[in-house]
C-alpha positions as CSV (number, residue, x, y, z in Angstrom):
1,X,112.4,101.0,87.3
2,X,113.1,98.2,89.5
3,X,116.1,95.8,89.1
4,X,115.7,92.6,90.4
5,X,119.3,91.0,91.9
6,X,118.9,87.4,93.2
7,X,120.7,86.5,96.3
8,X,121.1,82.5,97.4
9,X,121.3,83.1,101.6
10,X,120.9,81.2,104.6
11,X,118.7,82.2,107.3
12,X,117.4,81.5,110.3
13,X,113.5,80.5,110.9
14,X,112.9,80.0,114.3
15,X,109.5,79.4,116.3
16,X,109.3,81.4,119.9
17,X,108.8,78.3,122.8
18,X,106.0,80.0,124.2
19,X,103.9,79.5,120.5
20,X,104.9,75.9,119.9
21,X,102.2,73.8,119.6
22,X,101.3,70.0,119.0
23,X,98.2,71.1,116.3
24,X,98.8,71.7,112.9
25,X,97.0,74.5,112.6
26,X,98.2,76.6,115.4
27,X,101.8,76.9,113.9
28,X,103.4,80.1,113.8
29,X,103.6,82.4,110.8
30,X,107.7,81.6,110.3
31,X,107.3,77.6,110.4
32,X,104.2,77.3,108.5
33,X,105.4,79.9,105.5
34,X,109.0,77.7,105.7
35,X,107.7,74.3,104.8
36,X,104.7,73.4,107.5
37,X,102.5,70.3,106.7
38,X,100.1,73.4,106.8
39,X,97.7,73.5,103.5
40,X,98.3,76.9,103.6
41,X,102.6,76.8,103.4
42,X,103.1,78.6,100.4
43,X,105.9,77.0,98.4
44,X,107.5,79.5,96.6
45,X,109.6,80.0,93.2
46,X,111.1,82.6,91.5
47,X,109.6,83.6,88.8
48,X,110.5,86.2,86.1
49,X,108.1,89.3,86.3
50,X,108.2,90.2,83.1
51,X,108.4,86.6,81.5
52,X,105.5,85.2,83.1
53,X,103.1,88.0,83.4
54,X,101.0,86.5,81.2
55,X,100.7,83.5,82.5
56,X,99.8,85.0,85.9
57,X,97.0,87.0,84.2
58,X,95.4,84.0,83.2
59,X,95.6,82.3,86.0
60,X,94.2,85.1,87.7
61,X,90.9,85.1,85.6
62,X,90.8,81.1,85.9
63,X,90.8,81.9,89.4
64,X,87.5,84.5,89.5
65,X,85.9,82.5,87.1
66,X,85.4,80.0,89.9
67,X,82.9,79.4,92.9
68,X,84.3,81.5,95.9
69,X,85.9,79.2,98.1
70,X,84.6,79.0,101.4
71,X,81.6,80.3,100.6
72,X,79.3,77.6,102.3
73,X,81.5,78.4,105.6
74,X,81.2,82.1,105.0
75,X,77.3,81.5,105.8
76,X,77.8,79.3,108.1
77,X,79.7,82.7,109.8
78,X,76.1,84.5,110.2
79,X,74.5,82.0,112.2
80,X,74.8,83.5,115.2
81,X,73.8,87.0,113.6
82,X,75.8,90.3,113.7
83,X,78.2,91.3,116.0
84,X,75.8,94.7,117.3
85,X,78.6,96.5,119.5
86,X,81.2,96.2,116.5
87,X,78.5,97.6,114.0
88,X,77.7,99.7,115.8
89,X,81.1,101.2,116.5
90,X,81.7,101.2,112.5
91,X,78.6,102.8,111.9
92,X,79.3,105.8,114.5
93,X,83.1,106.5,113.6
94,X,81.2,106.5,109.4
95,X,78.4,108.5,110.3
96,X,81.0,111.0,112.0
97,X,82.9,112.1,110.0
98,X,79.7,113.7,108.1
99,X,80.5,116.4,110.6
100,X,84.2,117.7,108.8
101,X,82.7,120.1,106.6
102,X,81.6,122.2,109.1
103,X,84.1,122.1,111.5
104,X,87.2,122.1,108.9
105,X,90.4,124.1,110.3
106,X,94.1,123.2,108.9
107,X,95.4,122.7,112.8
108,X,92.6,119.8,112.7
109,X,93.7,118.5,109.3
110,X,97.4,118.4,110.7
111,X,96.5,116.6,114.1
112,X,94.8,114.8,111.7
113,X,97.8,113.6,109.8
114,X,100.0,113.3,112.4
115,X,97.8,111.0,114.7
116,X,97.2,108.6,111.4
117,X,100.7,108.6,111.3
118,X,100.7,107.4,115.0
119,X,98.3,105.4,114.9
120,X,98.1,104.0,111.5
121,X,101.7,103.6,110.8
122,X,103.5,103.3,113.9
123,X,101.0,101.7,116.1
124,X,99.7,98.9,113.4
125,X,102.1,98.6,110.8
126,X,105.3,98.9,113.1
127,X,103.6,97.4,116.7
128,X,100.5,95.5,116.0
129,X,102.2,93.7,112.7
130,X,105.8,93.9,112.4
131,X,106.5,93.4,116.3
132,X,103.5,91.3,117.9
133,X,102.3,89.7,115.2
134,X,106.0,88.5,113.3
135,X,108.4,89.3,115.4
136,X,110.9,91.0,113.3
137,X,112.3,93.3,115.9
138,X,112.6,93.1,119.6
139,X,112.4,96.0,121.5
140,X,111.8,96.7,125.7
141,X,108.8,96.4,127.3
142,X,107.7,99.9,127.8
143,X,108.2,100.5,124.0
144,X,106.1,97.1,123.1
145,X,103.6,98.3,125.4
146,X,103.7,102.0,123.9
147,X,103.3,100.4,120.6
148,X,100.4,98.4,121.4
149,X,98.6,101.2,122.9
150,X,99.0,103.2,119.7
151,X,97.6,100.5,117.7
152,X,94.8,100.1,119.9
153,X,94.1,103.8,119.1
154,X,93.8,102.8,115.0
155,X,90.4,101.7,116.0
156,X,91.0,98.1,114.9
157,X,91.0,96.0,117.9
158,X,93.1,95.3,120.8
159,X,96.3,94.0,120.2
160,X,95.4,90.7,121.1
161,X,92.6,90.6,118.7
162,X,94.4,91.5,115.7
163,X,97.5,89.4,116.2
164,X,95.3,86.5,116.7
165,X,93.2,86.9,113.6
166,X,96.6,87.9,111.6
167,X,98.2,84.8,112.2
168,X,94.9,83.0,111.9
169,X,95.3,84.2,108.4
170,X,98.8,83.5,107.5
171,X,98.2,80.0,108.6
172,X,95.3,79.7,106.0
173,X,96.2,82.5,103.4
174,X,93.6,82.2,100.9
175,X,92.0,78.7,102.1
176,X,89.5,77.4,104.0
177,X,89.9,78.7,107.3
178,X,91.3,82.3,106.4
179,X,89.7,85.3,108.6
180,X,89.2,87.5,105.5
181,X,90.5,85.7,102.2
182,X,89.0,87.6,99.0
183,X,87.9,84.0,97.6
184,X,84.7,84.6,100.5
185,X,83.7,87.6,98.3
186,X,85.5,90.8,97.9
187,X,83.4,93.0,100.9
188,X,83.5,90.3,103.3
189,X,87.5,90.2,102.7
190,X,87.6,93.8,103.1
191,X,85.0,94.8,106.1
192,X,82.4,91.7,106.3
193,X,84.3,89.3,107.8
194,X,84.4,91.3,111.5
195,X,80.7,91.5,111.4
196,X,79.4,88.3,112.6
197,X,78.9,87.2,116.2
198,X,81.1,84.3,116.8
199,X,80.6,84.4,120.7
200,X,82.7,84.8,123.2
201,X,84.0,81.0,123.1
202,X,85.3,81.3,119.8
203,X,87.3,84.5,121.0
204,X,88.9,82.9,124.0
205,X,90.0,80.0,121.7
206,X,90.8,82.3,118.5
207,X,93.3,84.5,121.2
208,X,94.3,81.5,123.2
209,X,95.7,79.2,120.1
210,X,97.3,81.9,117.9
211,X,98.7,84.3,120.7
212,X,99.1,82.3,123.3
213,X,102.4,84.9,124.3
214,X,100.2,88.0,124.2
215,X,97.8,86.5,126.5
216,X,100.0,85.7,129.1
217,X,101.3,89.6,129.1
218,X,98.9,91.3,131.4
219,X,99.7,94.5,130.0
220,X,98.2,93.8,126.7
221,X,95.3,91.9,128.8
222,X,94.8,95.4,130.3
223,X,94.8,97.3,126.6
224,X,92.7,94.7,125.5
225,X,89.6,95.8,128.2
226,X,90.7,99.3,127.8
227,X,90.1,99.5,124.0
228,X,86.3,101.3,123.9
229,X,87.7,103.7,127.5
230,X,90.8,104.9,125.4
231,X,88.8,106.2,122.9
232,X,86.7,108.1,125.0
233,X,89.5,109.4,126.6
234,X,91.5,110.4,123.9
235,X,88.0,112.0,122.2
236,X,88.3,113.9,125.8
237,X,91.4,115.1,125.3
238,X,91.3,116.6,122.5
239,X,88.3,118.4,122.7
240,X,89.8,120.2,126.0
241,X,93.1,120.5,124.0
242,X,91.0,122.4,121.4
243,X,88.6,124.2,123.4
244,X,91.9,125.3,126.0
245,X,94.5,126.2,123.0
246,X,91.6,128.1,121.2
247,X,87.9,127.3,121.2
248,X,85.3,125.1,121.3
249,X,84.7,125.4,117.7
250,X,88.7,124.1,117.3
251,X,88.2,121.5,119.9
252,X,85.0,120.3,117.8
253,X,87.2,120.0,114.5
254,X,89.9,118.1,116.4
255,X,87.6,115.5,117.5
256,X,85.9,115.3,114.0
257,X,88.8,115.4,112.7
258,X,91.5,113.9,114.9
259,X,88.8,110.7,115.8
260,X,86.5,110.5,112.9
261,X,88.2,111.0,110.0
262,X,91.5,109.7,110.9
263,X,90.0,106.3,111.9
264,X,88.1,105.9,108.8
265,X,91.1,106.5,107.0
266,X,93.4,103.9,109.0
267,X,90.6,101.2,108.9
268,X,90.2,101.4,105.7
269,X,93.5,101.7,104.6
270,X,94.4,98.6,106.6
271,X,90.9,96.9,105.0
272,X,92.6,97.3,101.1
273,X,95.8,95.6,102.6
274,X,93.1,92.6,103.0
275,X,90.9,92.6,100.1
276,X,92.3,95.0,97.3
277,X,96.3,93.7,97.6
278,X,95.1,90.2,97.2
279,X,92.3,91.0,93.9
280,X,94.2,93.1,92.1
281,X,98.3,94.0,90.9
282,X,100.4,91.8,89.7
283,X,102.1,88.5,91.0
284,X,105.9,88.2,91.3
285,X,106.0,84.2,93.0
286,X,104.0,81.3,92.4
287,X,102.2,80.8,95.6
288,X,99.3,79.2,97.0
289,X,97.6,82.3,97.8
290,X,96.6,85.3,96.0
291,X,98.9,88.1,97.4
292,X,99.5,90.8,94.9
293,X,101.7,93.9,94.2
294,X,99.5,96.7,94.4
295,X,100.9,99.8,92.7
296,X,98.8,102.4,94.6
297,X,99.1,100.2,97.8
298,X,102.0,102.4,99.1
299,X,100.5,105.9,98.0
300,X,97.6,105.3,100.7
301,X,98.8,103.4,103.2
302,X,100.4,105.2,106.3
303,X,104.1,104.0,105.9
304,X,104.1,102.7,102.5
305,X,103.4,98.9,102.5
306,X,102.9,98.0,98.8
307,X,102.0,94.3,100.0
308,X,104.7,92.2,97.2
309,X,103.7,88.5,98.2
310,X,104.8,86.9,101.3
311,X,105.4,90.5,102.8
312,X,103.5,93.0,104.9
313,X,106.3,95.7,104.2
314,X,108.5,96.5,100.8
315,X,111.4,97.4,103.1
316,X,111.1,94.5,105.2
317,X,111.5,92.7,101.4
318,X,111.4,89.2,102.8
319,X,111.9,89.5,106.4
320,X,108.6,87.3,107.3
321,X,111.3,84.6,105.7
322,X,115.0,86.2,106.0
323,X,114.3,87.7,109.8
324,X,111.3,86.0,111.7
325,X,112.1,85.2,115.2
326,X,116.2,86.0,114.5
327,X,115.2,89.6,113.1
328,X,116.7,92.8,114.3
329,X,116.6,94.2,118.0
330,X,115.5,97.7,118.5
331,X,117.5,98.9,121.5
332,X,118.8,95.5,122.5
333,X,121.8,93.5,121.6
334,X,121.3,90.6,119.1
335,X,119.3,87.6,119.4
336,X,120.0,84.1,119.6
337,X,119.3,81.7,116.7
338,X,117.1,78.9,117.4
339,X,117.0,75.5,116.5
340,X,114.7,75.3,113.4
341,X,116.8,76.4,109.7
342,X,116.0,76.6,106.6
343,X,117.7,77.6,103.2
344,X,115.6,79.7,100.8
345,X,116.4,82.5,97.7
346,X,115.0,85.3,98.3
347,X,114.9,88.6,95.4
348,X,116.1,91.8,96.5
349,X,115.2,95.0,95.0
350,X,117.6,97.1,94.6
């Protein structure tokens, strides 16, 4: 059972130069969660868990009881119609993994779990969210670049992409604005929200105003065109991995198995983070949003995020708060404190 332990800290909450911006709704994740004008700052106290569960419950139904927020905007999202080369790329990695029965062998299920592993834990959770997207490690290039390139293999989007729309989302957690906030309806939080063709504009200006630093790397620029070509070639290379090492039948279930499969399981494991961890669980803050502690969160997900509010990662604990921009350095020596502070409480679980 967890014990709560309360310690009163000061930390450092710095913005990088490079993401500084005049608008309001283009600040970064560390500023806007630490006080921002932003609607969607999320002023936060302690609250008792077991005290005030109650209370949270009702709150919760008071909360689905009304209108989705949003929802007008949400339609306003399809006027432009679908998004065909995204559906389309669902649809095919769905429809294959109809194949795995038939092409089943345990070295498959093990590339399997190893490469959601990769890709799913190391590549998203560690590169595309805890590194690009929060900063809460710093690291050298070739390893930032590694890391990207593994996330781009989840089948989720380019780097790029998906740090854009994840700070899009921070900045509007649950309000009008938010990417994929479960107040627009539960499937749209969860897969929907991806769908619809905003154009290219919208894109350039998405990527440009909430990664501004990403853009600038050419690097990621290149992973970014590169996203649809590294699939194929990894699809390549395992099929001649299998069909060398064994046969073609075991190069078969490697690409059913090592492409298919595996990226159903990531997306969709990262799509609960979205939708499930923000309907259901249990609340341990009063915030503006509905972030949730989702008990079977960490039992699916490929490093064990159980999403507590505020957090991405339970053994991050706070560090969107307590580390930000002055987090740890992976391979490098420490980093220097900027000139934005702020004093906060934060729990610790022990």
């Amino acid at each position: 059972m967890w014990q709560r332990t309360i310690h009163a800290r000061r930390f450092i909450v710095t913005q990088p130069r490079n993401l500084i911006t005049t608008e309001p709704d283009a600040t970064f994740l560390d500023a806007t969660d630490m006080g921002s004008s932003s609607a969607s700052s999320s002023s936060t106290a302690l609250v008792a868990p077991k005290r005030r569960r109650r209370k949270h419950r009702k709150a919760a139904k008071k909360r689905s009881a009304q209108p989705a927020r949003g929802a007008a905007a949400v339609e306003n999202r399809w006027q432009n119609g679908i998004d065909w080369p995204v559906v389309v790329w669902i649809a095919v990695v769905h429809l294959g993994i109809l194949a795995a029965p038939f092409y089943f062998t345990w070295k498959a299920v093990a590339l399997m779990a190893v490469l959601h592993w990769l890709t799913g834990g190391i590549g998203v959770c560690l590169g595309y969210h805890r590194q690009l997207t929060h900063g809460s490690f710093s690291t050298y290039r070739p390893v930032r670049f590694l890391l990207a390139l593994l996330g781009g293999l989840s089948g989720e989007g380019s780097a790029v992409s998906w740090v854009a729309n994840h700070r899009k989302h921070h900045v509007f957690s649950d309000q009008e604005g938010d990417p994929h906030s479960p107040r627009d309806g539960g499937l749209w939080s969860h897969m929907l929200w991806f769908m619809p063709n905003f154009g290219k504009k919208y894109e350039e200006e998405l990527t440009r105003r909430y990664a501004p630093d990403l853009v600038k790397e050419r690097s990621l620029q290149w992973l970014h065109k590169m996203f649809l070509p590294s699939h194929v070639l990894m699809t390549a290379l395992l099929l001649a991995v299998g069909w060398l090492g064994w046969d073609w039948y075991t190069g078969l279930s490697f690409v059913v198995w090592g492409m298919f499969v595996r990226l159903v399981g990531v997306l969709h494991v990262t799509w609960f983070v979205n939708s499930a961890s923000h309907l259901w669980g249990y609340r341990n803050y009063e915030t503006t949003d509905d972030s949730r502690n989702l008990w079977w969160a960490p039992r699916v997900s490929a490093d064990g995020p159980s999403r507590p509010q505020m957090v991405g990662d339970r053994r991050h604990l706070l560090d969107d708060f307590s580390h930000g921009e002055t987090g740890p350095r992976l391979g490098r020596g420490p980093r220097r404190t900027g000139p934005q502070e702020a004093v906060g409480v934060i729990a610790v679980r022990i």
